[in-house]
N, CA, C and O atoms as a GROMACS GRO file, in nm:
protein
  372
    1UNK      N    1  -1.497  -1.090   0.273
    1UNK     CA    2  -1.466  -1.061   0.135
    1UNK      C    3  -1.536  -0.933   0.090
    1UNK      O    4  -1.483  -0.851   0.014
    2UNK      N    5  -1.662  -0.920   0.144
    2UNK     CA    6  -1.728  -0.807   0.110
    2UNK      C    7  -1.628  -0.631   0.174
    2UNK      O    8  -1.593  -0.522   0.130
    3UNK      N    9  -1.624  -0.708   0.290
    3UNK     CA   10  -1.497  -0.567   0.354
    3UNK      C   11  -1.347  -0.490   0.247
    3UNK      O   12  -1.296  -0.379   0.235
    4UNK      N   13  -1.325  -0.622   0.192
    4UNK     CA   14  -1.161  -0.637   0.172
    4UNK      C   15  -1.196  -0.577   0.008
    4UNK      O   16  -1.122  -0.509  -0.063
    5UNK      N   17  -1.367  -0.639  -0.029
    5UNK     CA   18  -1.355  -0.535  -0.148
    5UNK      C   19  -1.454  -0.399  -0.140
    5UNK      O   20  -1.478  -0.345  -0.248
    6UNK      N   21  -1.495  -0.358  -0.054
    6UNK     CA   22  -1.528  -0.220  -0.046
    6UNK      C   23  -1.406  -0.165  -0.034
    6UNK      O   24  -1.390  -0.077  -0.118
    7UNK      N   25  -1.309  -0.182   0.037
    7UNK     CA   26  -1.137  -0.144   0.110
    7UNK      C   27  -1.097  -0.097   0.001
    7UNK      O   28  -1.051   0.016  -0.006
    8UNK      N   29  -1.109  -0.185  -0.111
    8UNK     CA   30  -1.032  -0.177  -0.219
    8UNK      C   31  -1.080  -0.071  -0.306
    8UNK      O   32  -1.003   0.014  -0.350
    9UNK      N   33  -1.195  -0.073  -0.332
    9UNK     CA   34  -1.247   0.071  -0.385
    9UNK      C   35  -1.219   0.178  -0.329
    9UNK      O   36  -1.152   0.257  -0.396
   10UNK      N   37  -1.254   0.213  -0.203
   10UNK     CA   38  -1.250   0.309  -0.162
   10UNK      C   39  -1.063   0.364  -0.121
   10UNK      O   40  -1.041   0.485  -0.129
   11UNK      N   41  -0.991   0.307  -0.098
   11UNK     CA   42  -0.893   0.314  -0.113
   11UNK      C   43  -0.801   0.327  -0.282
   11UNK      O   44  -0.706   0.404  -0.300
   12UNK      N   45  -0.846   0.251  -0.367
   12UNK     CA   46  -0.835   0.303  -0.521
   12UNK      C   47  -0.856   0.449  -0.527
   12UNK      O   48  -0.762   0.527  -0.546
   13UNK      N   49  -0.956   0.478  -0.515
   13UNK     CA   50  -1.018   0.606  -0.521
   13UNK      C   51  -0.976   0.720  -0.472
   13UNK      O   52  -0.994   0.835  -0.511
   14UNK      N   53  -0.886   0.655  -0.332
   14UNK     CA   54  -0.849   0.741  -0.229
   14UNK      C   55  -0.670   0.776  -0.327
   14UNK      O   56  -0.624   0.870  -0.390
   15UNK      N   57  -0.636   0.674  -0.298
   15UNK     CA   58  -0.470   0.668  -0.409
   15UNK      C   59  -0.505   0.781  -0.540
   15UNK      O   60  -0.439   0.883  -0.558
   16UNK      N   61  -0.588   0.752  -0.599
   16UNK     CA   62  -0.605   0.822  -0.750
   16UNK      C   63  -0.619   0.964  -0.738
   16UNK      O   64  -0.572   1.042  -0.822
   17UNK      N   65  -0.691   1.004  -0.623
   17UNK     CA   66  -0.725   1.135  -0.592
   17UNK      C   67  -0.608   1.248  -0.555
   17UNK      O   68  -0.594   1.363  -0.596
   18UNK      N   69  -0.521   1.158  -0.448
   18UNK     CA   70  -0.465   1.183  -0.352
   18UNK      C   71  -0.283   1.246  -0.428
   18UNK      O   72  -0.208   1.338  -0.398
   19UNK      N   73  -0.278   1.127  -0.543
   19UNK     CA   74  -0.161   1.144  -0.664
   19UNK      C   75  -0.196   1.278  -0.762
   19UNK      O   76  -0.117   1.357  -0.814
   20UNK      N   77  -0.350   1.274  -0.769
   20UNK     CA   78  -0.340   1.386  -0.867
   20UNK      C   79  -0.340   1.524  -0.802
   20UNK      O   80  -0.283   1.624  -0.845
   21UNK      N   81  -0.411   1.514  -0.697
   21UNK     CA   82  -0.386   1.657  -0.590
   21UNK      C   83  -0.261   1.694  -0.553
   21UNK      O   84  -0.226   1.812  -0.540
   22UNK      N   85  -0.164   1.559  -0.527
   22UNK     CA   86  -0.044   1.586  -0.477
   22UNK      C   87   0.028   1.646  -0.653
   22UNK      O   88   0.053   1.766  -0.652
   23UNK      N   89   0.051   1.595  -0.751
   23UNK     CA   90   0.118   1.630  -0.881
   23UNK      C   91   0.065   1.781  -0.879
   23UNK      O   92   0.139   1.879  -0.886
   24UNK      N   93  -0.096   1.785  -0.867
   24UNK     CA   94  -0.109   1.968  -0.871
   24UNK      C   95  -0.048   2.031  -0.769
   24UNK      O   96  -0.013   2.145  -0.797
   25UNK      N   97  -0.022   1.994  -0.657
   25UNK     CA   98  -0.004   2.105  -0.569
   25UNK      C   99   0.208   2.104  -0.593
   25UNK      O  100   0.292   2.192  -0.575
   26UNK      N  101   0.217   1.993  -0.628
   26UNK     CA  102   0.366   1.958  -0.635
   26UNK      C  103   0.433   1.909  -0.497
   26UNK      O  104   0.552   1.931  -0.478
   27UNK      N  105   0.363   1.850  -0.412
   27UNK     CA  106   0.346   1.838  -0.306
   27UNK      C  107   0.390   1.717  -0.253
   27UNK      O  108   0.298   1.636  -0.244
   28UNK      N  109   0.507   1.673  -0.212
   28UNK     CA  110   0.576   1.554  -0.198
   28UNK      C  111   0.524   1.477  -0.038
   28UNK      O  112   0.523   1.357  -0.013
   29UNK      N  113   0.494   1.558   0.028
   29UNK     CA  114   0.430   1.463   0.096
   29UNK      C  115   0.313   1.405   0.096
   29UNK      O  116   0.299   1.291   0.142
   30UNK      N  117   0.208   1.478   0.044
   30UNK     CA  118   0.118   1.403   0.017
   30UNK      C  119   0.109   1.298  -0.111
   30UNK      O  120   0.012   1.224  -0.120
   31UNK      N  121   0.210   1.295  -0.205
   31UNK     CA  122   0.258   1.149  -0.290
   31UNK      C  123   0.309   1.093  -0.194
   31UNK      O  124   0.292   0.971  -0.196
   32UNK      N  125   0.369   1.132  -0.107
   32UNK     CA  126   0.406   1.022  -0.008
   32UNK      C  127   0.304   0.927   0.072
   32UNK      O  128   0.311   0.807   0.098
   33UNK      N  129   0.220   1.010   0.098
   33UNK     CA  130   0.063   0.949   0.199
   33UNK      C  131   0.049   0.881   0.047
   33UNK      O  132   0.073   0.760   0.051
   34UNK      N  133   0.028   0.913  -0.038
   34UNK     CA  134  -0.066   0.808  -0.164
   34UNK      C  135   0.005   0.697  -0.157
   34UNK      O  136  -0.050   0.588  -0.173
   35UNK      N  137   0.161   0.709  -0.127
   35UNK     CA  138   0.206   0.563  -0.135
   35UNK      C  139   0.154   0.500  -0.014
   35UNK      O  140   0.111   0.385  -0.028
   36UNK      N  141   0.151   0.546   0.087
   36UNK     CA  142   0.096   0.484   0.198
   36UNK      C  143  -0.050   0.434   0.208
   36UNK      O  144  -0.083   0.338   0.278
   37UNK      N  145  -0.133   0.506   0.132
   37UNK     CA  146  -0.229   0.421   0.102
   37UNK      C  147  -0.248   0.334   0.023
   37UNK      O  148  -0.348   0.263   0.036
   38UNK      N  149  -0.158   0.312  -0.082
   38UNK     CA  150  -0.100   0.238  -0.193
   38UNK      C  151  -0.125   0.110  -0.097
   38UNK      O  152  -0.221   0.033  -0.092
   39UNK      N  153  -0.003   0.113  -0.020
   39UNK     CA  154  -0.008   0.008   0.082
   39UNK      C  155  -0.154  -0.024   0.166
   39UNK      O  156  -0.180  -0.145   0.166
   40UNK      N  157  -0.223   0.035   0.215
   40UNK     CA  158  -0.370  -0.007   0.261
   40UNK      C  159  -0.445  -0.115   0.162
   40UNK      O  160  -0.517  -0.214   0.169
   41UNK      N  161  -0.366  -0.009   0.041
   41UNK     CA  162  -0.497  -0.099  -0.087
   41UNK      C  163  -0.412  -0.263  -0.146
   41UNK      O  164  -0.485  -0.352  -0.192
   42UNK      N  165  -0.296  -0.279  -0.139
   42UNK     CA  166  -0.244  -0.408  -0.116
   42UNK      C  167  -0.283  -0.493   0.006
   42UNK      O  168  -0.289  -0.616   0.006
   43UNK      N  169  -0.306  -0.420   0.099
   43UNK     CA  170  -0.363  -0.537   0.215
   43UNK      C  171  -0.442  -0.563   0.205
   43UNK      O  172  -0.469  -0.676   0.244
   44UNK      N  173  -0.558  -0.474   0.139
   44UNK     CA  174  -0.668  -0.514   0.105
   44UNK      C  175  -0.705  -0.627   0.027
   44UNK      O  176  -0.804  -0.696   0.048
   45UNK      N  177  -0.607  -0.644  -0.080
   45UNK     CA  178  -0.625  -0.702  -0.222
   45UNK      C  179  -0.551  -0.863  -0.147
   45UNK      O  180  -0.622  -0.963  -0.149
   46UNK      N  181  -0.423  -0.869  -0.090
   46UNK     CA  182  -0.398  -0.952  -0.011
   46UNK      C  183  -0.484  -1.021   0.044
   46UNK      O  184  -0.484  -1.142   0.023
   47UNK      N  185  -0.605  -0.947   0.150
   47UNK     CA  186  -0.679  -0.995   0.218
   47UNK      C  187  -0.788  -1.072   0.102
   47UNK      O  188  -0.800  -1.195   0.098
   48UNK      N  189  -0.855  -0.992   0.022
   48UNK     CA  190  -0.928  -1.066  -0.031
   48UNK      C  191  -0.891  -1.172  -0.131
   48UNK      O  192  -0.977  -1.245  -0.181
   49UNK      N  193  -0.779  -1.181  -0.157
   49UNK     CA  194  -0.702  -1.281  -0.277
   49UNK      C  195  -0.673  -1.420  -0.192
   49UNK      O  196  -0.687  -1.529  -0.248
   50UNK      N  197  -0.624  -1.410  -0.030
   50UNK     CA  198  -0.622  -1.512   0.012
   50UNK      C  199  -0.711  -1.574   0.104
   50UNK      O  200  -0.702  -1.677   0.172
   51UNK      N  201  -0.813  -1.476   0.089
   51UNK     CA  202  -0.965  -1.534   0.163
   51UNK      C  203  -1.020  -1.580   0.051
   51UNK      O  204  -1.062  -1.691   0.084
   52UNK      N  205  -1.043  -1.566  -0.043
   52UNK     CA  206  -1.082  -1.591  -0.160
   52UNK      C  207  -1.027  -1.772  -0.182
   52UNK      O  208  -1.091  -1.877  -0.190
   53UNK      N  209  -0.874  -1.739  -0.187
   53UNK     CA  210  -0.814  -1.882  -0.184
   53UNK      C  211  -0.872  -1.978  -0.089
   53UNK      O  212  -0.887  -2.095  -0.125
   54UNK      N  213  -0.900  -1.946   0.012
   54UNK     CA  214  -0.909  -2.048   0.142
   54UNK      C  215  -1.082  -2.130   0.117
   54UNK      O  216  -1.120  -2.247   0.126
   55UNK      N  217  -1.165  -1.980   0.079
   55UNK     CA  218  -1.299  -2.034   0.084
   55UNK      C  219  -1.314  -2.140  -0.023
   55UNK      O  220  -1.395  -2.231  -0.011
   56UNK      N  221  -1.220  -2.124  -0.145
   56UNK     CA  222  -1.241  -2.182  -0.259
   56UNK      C  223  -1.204  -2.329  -0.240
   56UNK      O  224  -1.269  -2.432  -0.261
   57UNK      N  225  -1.031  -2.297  -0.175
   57UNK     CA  226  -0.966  -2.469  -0.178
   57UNK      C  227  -0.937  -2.492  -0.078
   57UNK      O  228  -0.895  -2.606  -0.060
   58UNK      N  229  -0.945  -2.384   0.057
   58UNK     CA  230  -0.936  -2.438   0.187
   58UNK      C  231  -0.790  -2.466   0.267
   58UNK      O  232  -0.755  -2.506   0.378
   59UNK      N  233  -0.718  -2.414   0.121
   59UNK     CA  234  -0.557  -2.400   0.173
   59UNK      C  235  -0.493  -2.341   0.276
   59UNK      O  236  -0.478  -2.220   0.260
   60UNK      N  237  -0.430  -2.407   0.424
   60UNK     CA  238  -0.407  -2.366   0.475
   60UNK      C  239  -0.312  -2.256   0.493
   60UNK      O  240  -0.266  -2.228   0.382
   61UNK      N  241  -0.282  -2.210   0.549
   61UNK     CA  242  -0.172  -2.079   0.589
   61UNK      C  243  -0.147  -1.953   0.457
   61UNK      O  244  -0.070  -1.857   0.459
   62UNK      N  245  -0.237  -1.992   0.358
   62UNK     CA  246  -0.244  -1.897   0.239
   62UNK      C  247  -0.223  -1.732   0.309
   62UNK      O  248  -0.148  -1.645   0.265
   63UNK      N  249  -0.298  -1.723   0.411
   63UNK     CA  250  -0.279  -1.592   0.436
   63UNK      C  251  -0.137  -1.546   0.510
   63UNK      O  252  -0.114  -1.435   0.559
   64UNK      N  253  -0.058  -1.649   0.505
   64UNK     CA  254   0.098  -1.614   0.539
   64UNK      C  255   0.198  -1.554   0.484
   64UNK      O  256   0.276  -1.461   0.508
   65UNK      N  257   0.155  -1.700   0.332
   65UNK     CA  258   0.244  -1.630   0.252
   65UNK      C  259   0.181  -1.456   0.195
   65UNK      O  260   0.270  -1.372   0.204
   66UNK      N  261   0.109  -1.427   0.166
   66UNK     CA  262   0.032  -1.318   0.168
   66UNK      C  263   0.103  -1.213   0.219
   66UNK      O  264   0.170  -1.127   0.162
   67UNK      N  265   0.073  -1.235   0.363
   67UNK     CA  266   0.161  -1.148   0.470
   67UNK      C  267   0.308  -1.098   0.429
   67UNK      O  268   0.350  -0.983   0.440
   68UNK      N  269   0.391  -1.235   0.368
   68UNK     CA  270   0.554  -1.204   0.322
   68UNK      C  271   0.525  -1.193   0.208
   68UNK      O  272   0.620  -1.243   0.149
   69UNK      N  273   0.451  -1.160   0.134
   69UNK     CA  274   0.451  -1.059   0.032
   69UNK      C  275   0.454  -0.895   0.055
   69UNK      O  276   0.522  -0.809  -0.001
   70UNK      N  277   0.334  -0.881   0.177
   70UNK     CA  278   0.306  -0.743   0.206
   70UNK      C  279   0.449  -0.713   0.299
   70UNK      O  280   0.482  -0.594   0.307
   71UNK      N  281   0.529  -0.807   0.364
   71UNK     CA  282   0.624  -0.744   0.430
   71UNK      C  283   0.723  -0.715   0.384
   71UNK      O  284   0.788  -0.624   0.436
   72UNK      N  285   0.781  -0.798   0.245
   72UNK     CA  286   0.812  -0.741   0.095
   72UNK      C  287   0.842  -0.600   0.094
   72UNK      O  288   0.943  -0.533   0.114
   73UNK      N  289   0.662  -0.565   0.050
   73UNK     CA  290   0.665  -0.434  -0.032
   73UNK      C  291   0.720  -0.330   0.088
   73UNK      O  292   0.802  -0.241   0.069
   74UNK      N  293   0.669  -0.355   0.189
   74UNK     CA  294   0.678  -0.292   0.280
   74UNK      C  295   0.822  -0.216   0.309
   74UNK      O  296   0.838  -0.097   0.336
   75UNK      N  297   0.909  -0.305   0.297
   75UNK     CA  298   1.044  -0.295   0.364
   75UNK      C  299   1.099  -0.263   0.298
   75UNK      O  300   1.212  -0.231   0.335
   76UNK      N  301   1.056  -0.239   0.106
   76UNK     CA  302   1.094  -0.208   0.004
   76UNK      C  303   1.043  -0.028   0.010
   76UNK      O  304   1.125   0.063  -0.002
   77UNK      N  305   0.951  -0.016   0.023
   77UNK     CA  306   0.883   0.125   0.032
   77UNK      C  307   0.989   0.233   0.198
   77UNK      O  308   1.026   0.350   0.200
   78UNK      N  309   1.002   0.133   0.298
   78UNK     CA  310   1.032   0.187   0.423
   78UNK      C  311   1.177   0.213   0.381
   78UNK      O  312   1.225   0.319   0.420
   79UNK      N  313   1.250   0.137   0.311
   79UNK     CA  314   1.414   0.164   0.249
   79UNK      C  315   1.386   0.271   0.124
   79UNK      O  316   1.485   0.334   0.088
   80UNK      N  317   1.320   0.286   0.087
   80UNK     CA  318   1.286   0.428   0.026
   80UNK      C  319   1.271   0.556   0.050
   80UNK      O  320   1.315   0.661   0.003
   81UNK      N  321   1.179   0.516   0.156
   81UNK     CA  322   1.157   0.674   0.219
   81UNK      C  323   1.345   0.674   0.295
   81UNK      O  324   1.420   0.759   0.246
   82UNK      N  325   1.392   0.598   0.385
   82UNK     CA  326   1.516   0.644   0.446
   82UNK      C  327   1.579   0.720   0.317
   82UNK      O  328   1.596   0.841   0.301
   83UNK      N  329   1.605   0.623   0.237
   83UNK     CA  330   1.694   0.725   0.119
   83UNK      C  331   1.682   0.817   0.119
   83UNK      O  332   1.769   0.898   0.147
   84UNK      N  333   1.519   0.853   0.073
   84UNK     CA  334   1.456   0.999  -0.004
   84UNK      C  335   1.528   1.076   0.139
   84UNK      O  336   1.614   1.156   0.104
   85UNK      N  337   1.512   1.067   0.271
   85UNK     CA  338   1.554   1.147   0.444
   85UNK      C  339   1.678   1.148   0.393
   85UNK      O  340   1.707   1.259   0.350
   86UNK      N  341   1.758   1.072   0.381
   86UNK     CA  342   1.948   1.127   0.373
   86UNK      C  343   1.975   1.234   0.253
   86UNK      O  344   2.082   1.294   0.259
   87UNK      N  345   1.886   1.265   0.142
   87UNK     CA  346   1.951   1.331   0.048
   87UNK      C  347   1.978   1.532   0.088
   87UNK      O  348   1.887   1.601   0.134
   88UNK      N  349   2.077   1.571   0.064
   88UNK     CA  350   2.092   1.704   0.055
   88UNK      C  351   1.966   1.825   0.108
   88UNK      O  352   1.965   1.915   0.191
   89UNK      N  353   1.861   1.764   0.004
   89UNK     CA  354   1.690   1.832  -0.035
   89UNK      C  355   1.678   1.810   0.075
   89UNK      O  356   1.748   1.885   0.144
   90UNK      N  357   1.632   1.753   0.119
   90UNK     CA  358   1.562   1.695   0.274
   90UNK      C  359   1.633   1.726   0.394
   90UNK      O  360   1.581   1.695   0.501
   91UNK      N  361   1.756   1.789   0.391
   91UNK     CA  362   1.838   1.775   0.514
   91UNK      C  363   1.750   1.922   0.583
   91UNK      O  364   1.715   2.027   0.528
   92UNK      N  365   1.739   1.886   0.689
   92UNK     CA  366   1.750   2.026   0.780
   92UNK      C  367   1.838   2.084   0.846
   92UNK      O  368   1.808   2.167   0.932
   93UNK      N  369   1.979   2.049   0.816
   93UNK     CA  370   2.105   2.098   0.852
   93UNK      C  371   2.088   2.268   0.837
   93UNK      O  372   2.183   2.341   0.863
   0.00000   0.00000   0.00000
């Protein structure tokens, strides 16, 4: 728990930084990495939300459903980026 919330700070920190450098520079890939750490800092929060659960009530497989949450966002973010690759902007034709 102690890991999952250092993770979380330092990854907050990392996202917050990373969005405002990218907005100054106008810089779309690196908003892109912020989303990707976006995602680090959900596993994190995952991790400690259902370790948290387990130590408390001992519920089994908590960290599953967890998991199909993060595979969720995941597949939601990964069908994003394809989009953002097919448009016009992005082509290297």
């Amino acid at each position: 728990m102690v890991i999952s919330s250092i993770s979380i700070a330092i990854m907050g920190f990392l996202v917050w930084q990373k969005r405002r450098v990218g907005h100054q520079l106008n810089s779309e890939p690196l908003l892109a990495d912020a989303n990707c750490t976006m995602t680090c800092l959900y596993m994190s929060v995952i991790l400690l939300i259902s370790s948290g659960i387990y130590a408390l009530w001992g519920w089994p497989y908590v960290d599953s459903l967890g998991t199909l949450a993060l595979a969720f966002y995941a597949f939601r973010e990964g069908r994003e980026c394809f989009e953002k690759a097919r448009r016009e902007k992005y082509c290297a034709c």
